[in-house]
PyMOL commands that place a pseudoatom at each C-alpha (Angstrom):
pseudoatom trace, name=CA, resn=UNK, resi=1, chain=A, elem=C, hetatm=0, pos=[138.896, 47.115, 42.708]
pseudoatom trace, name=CA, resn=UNK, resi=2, chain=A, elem=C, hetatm=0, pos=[137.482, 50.555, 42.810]
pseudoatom trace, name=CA, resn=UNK, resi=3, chain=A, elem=C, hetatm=0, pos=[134.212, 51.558, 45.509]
pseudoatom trace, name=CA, resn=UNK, resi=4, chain=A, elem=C, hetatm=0, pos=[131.254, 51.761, 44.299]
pseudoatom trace, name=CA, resn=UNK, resi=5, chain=A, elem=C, hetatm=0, pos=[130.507, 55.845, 43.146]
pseudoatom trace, name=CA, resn=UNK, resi=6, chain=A, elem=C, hetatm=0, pos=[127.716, 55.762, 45.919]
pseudoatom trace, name=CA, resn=UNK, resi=7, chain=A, elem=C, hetatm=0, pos=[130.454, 56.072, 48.374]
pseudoatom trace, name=CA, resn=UNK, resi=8, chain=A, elem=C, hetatm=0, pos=[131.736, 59.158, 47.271]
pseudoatom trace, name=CA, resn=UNK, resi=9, chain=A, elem=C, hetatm=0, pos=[128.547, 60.864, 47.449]
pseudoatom trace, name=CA, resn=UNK, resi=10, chain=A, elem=C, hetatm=0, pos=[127.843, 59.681, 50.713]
pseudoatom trace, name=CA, resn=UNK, resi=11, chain=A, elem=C, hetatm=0, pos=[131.391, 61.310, 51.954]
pseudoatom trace, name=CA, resn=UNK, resi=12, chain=A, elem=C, hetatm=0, pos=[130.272, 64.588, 49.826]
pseudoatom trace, name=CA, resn=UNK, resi=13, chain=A, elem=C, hetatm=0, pos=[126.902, 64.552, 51.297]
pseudoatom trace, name=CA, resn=UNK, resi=14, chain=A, elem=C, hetatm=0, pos=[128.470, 63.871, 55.142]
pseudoatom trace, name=CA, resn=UNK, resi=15, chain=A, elem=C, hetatm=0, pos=[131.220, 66.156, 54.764]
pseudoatom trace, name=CA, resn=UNK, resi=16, chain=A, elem=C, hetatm=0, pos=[128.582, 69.369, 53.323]
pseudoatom trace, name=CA, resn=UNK, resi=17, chain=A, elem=C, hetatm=0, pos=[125.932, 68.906, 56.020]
pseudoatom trace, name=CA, resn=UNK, resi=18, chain=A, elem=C, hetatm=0, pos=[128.227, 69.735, 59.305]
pseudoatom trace, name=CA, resn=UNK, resi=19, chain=A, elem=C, hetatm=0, pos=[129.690, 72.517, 57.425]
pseudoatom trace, name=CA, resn=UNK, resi=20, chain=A, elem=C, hetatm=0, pos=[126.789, 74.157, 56.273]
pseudoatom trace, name=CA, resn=UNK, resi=21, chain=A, elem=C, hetatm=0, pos=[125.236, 74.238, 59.834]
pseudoatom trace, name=CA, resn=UNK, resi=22, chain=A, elem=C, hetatm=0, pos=[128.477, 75.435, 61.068]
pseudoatom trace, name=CA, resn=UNK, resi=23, chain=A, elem=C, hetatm=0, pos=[128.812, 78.413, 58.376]
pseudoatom trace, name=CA, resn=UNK, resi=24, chain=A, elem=C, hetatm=0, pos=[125.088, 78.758, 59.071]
pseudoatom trace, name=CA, resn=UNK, resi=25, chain=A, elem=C, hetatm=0, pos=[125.661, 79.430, 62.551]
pseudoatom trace, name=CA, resn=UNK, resi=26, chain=A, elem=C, hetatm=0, pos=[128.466, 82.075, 61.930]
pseudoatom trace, name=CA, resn=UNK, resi=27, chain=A, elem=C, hetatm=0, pos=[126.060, 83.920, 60.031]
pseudoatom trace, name=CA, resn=UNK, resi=28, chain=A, elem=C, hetatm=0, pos=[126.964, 83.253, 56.701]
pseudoatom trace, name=CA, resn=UNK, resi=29, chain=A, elem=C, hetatm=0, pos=[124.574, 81.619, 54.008]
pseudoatom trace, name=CA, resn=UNK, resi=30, chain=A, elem=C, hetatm=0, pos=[124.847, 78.272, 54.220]
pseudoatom trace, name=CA, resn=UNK, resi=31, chain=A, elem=C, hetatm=0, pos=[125.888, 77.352, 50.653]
pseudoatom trace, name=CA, resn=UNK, resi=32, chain=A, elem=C, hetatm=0, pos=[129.516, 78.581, 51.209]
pseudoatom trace, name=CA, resn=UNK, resi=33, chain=A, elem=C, hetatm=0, pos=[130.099, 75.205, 52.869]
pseudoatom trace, name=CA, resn=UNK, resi=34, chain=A, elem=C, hetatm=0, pos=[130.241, 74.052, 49.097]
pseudoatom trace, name=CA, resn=UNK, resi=35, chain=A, elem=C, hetatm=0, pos=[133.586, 75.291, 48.289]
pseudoatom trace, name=CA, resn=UNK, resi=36, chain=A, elem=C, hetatm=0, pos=[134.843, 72.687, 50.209]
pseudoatom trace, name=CA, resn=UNK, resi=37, chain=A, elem=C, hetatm=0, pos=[134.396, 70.824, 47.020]
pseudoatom trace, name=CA, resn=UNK, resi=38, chain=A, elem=C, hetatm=0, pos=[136.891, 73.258, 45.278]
pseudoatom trace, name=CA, resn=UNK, resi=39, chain=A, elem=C, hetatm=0, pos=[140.485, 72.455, 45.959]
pseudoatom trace, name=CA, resn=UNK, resi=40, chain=A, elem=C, hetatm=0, pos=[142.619, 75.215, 47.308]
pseudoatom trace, name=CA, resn=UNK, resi=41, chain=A, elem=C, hetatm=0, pos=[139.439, 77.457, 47.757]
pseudoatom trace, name=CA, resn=UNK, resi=42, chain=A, elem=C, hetatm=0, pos=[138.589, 75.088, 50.397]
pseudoatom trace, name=CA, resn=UNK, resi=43, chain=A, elem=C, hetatm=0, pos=[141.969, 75.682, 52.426]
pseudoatom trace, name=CA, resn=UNK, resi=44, chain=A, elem=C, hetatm=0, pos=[141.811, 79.693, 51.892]
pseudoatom trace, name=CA, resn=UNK, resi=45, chain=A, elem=C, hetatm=0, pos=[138.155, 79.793, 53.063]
pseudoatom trace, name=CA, resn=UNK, resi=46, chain=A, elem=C, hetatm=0, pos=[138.624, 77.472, 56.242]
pseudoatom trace, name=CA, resn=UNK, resi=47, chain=A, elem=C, hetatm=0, pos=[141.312, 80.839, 57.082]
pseudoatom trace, name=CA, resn=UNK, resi=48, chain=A, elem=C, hetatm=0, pos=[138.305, 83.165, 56.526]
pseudoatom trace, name=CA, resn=UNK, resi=49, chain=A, elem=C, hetatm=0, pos=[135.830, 81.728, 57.957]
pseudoatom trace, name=CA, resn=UNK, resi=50, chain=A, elem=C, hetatm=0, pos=[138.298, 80.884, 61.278]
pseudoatom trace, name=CA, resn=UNK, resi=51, chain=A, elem=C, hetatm=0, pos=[139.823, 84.411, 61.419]
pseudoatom trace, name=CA, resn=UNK, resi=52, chain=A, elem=C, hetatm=0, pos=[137.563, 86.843, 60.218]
pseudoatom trace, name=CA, resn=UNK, resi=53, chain=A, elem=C, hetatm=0, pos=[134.811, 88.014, 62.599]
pseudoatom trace, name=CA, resn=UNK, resi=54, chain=A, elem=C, hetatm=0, pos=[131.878, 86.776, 61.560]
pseudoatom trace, name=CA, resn=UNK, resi=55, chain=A, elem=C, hetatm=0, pos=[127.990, 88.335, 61.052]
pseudoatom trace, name=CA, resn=UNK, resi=56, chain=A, elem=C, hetatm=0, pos=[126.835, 86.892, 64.434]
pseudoatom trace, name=CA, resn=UNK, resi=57, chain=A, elem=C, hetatm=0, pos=[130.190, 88.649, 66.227]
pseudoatom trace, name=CA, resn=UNK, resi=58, chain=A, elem=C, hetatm=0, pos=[129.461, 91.918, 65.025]
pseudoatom trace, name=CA, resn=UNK, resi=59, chain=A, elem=C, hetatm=0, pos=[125.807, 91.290, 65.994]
pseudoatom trace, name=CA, resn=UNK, resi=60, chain=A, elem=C, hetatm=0, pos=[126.415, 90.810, 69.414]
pseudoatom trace, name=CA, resn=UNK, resi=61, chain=A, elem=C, hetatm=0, pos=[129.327, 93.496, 69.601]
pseudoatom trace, name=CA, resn=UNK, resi=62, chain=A, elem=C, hetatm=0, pos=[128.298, 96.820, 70.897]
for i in range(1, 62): cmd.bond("trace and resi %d" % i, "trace and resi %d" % (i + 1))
show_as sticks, trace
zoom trace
């Protein structure tokens, strides 16, 4: 027996919505959080976004 499609989107739609405020937060636009939908893009942009300095960083830096 196979779920019903609706809870798919409802794991797509929970998984985006934390991510997007998170990559919103870092400074970047929010609508990179939807590579996380693209498989091995997803893995090499969770290493960006954790080890690069991000927009709000180099705000605050002097």
């Amino acid at each position: 027996m196979h779920p019903h499609p609706f809870f798919g989107l409802l794991a797509a739609i929970l998984a985006v919505i934390p991510a997007w405020r998170v990559v919103s937060k870092a400074g970047y636009h929010g609508a990179w959080s939807l590579l996380l939908f693209v498989p091995l893009v997803n893995i090499i942009m969770l290493y960006v976004f954790a080890f690069s300095q991000w927009p709000t960083e180099r705000a605050r830096s002097p």
